[in-house]
N, C-alpha and C positions, 0 to 999 in steps of 0.2 A: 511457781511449780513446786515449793517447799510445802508438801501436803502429806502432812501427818496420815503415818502408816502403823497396823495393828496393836492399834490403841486399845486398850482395857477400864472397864469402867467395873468395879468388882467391892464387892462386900460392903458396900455402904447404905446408912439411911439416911434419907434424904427429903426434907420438910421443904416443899415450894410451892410461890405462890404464879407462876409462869410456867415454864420448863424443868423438872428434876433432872433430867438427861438431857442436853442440846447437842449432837454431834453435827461435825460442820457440816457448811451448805454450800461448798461448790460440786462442780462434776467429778466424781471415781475418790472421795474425800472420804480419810478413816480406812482405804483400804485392809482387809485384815481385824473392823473391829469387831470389840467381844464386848457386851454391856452382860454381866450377870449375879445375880445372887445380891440385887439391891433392892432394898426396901423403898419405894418411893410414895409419898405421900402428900397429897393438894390440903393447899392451906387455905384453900376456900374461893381462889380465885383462878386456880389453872387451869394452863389450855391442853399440855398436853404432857403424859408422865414421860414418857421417851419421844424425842426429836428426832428425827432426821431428815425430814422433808419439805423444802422451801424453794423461794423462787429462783434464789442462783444456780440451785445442781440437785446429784442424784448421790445418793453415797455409793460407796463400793461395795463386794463382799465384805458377808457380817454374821455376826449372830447377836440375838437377844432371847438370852434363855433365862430359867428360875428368878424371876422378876416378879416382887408383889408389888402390882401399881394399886394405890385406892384414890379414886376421886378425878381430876380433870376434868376437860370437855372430853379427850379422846387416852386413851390409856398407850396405845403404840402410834405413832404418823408416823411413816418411813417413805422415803422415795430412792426405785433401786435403779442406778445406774445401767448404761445399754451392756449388757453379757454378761452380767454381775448375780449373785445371787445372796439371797435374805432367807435366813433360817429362823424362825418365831419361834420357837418352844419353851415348853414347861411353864409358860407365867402365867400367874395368875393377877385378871385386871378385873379391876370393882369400883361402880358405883360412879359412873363414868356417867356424861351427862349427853353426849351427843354418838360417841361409837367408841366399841373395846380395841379394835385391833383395824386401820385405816392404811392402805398400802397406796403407793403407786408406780408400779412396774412404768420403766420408761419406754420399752419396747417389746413385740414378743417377743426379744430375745433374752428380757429379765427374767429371774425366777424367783417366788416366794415361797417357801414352804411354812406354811400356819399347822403346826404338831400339839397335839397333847397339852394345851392351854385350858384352863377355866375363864370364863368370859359372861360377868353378871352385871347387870342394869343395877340392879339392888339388891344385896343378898340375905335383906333382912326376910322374917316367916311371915307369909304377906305384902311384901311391901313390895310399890310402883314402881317401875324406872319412870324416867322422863319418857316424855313425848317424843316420840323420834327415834329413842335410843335403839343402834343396833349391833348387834354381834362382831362380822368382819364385812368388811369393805374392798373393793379393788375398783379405785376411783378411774382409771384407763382404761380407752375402749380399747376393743383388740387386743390386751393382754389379755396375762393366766396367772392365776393367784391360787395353788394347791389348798385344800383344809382337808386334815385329815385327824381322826381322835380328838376334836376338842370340845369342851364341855358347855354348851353356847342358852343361856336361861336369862331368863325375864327381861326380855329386850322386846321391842316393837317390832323389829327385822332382825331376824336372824343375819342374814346376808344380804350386802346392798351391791349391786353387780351393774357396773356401769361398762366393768371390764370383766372378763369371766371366773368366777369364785369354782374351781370343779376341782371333781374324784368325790371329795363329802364322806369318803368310808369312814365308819366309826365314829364320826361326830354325831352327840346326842344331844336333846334338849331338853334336860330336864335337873331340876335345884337337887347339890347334895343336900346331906343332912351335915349340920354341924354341931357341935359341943363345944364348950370352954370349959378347962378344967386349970386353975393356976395362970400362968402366961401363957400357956398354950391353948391356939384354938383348931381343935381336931376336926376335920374333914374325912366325911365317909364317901364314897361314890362306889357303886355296884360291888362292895365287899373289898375295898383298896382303902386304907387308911393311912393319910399323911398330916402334917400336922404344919400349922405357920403361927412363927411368934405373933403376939396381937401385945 
């Protein structure tokens, strides 16, 4: 019952070819954690940028916020513990090969909040996702997985709902425009300009 409690995972970059983020995997584990403001990056063979969902358990409350994941099969898996809640915000996930953001609420008494995320299959000018590739996920029937404000392009499914994806206010589905000017590469979306080292 020595189960590490609000753990922080912060300001790093991180090149993997598995897991960039793995937080543990039994039940109510990382209570309190905070993954944010890391750079995470597949090295050609990963499964998923942030971890938290496997077969021993559910994590606890948590957040994952301002997170550039690029590449994996899946950019967020998380599985939330029974009364627990999961806060997704601000990250931006790219280039993901099978889904951006994959949840799985363990009861209807989980809660997920999916906020103000970008979420792209491929964010090249023209270019394909994979086959399959989709938006957000909530792999539990009978849950509820909020999405609200997030920016969901070039995917196959926007939303795969095995368990219920609702509310949807302010989520739109359409590619920013972007620039590169120096190391930075600038993102417009409806007249908001933020910027992510490349």
């Amino acid at each position: 019952d020595n189960l590490a409690t609000n753990v922080t995972v912060q300001g790093n970059t991180i090149e993997a070819s598995d897991w960039g983020v793995r937080l543990v995997d039994v039940d109510n584990g990382c209570e309190g954690f905070l993954v944010t403001g890391n750079t995470i990056i597949d090295l050609g063979s990963g499964t998923q940028g942030i971890n938290g969902a496997n077969v021993s358990g559910q994590l606890g409350t948590g957040t994952i916020s301002t997170n550039e994941i690029r590449g994996f099969d899946y950019g967020i898996f998380v599985a939330i513990n029974i009364n627990d809640t999961h806060n997704i915000i601000h990250n931006t996930v790219a280039r993901f090969s099978s889904g951006g953001i994959r949840v799985h609420p363990d009861t209807v008494t989980s809660v997920c909040n999916v906020k103000n995320n970008i979420i792209v299959g491929n964010p090249d000018l023209g270019g394909v996702c994979d086959a399959g590739a989709y938006g957000i996920s909530n792999i539990n029937a009978g849950s509820t997985l909020t999405s609200t404000y997030n920016d969901i392009w070039n995917v196959d499914d926007v939303y795969v709902e095995t368990g219920t994806v609702a509310d949807k206010t302010g989520d739109i589905y359409v590619s920013v425009v972007s620039s590169e000017v120096g190391s930075k590469l600038y993102i417009t979306i409806i007249g908001i300009e933020v910027y992510c080292t490349v």
